[in-house]
C-alpha positions as CSV (number, residue, x, y, z in Angstrom):
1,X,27.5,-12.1,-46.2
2,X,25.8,-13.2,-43.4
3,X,22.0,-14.1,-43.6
4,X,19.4,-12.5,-40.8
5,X,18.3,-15.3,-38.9
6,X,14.6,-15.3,-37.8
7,X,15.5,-16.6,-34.3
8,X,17.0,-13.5,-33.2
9,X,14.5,-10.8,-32.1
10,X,15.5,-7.1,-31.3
11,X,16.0,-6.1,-27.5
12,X,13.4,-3.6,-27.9
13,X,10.6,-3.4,-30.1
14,X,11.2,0.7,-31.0
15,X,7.7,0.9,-32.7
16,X,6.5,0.1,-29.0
17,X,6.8,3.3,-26.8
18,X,5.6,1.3,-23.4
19,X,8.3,-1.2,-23.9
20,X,10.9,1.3,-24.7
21,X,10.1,3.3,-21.4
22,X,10.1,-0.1,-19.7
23,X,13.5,-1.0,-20.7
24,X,14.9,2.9,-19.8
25,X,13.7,2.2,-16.5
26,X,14.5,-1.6,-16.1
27,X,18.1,0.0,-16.3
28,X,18.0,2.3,-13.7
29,X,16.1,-0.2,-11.5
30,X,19.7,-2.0,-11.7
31,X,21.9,1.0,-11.5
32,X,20.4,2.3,-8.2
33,X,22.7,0.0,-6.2
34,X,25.2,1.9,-7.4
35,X,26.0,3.7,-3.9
36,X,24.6,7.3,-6.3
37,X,22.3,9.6,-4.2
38,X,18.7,9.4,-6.1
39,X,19.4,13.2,-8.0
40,X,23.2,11.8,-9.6
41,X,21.5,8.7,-10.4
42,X,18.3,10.4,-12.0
43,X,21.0,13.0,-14.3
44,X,23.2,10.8,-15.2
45,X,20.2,8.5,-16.6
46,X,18.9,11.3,-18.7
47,X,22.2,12.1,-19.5
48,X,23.0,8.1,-20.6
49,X,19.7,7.4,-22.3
50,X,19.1,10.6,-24.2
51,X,16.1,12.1,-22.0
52,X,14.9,14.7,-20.3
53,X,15.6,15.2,-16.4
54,X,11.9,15.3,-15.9
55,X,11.0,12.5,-17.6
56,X,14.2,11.0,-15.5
57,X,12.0,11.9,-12.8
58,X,8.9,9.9,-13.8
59,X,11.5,6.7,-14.7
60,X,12.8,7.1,-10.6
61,X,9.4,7.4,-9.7
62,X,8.3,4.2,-11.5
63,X,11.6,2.1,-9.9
64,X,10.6,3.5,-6.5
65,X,7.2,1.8,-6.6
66,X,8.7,-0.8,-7.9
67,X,11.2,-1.2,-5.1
68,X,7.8,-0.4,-2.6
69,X,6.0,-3.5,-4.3
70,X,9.4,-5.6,-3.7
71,X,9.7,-4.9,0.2
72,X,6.0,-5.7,0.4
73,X,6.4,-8.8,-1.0
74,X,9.6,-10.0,1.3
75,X,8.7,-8.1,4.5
76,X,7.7,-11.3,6.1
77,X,11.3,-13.5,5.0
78,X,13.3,-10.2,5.4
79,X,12.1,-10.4,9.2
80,X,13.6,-14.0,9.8
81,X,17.0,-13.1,7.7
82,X,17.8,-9.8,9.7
83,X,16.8,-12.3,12.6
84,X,19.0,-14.6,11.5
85,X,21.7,-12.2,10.9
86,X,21.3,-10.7,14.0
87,X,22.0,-14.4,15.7
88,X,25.3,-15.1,13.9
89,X,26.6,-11.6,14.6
90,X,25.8,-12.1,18.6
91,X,27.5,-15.4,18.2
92,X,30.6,-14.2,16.6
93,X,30.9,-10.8,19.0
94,X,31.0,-13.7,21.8
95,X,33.3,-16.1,20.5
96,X,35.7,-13.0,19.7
97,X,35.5,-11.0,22.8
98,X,33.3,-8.4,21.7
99,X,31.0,-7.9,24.5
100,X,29.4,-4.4,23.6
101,X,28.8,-5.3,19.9
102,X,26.9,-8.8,21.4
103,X,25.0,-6.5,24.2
104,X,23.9,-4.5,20.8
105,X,23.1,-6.8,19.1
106,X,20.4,-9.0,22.5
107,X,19.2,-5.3,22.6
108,X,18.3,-5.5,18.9
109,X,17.2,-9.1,19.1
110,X,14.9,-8.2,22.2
111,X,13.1,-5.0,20.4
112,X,12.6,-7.1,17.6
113,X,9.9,-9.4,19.5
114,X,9.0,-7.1,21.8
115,X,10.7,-7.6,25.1
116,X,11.3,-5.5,27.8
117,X,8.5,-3.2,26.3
118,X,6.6,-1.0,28.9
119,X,2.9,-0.9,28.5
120,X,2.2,2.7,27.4
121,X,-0.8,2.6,30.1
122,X,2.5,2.8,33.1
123,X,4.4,5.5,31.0
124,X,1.8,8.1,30.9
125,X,2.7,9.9,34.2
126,X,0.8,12.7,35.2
127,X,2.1,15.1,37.7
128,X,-0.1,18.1,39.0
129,X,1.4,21.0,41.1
130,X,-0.7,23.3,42.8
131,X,1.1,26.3,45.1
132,X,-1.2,27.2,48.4
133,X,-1.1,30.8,49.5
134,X,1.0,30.8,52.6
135,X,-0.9,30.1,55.6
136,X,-2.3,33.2,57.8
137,X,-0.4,33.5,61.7
């Protein structure tokens, strides 16, 4: 027989409710780029982990502030990488002929810093009609 080895820990400390909840929803934190609409992804992790659908509900809930926290913290480098994106696609669309994708894609690149905007001030039209009675003869 094999002797336990004190090196090895458990995955999850079972005694430990917070960690076990932790680990539940660390799973479906990586399952959700699964191409699943939220709802099959929420059953089918109370059906794979033993739980109740509400309590699926309050895991999904935890990943989705999770994934809120994450696109705070790369707003700012997610900017220049669609930017960046954006620039080899326009590149590409010319080198291989495709004019309309490249014309989407200057239209993109020009709403994303702002160009060609119209200052709201010139938009706001205002057009009063007023009908005169019909003059007297």
């Amino acid at each position: 027989m094999t002797e336990p080895r004190d090196d090895i820990k458990p995955s999850s400390n079972h005694r430990n409710p917070d960690a076990v909840r932790e680990k539940r929803q660390r799973v479906l934190y990586l399952r959700q780029m699964d191409g699943l609409t939220p709802r099959q992804l929420v059953l089918d992790h109370a059906s794979r982990e033993g739980i109740s659908v509400s309590t699926a509900w309050r895991d999904w809930n935890q990943v989705q502030s999770w994934n809120e926290t994450d696109f705070q913290k790369d707003r700012e480098a997610m900017v220049s990488r669609l930017t960046a994106a954006r620039w080899r696609l326009f590149s590409k669309s010319m080198q291989k002929g495709h004019y309309q994708t490249a014309c989407s894609v200057l239209d993109s690149l020009s709403k994303t810093v702002r160009d060609g905007e119209v200052d709201s001030a010139q938009t706001d039209v205002k057009l009063n009609i007023s009908i005169e009675p019909p003059a007297e003869k």
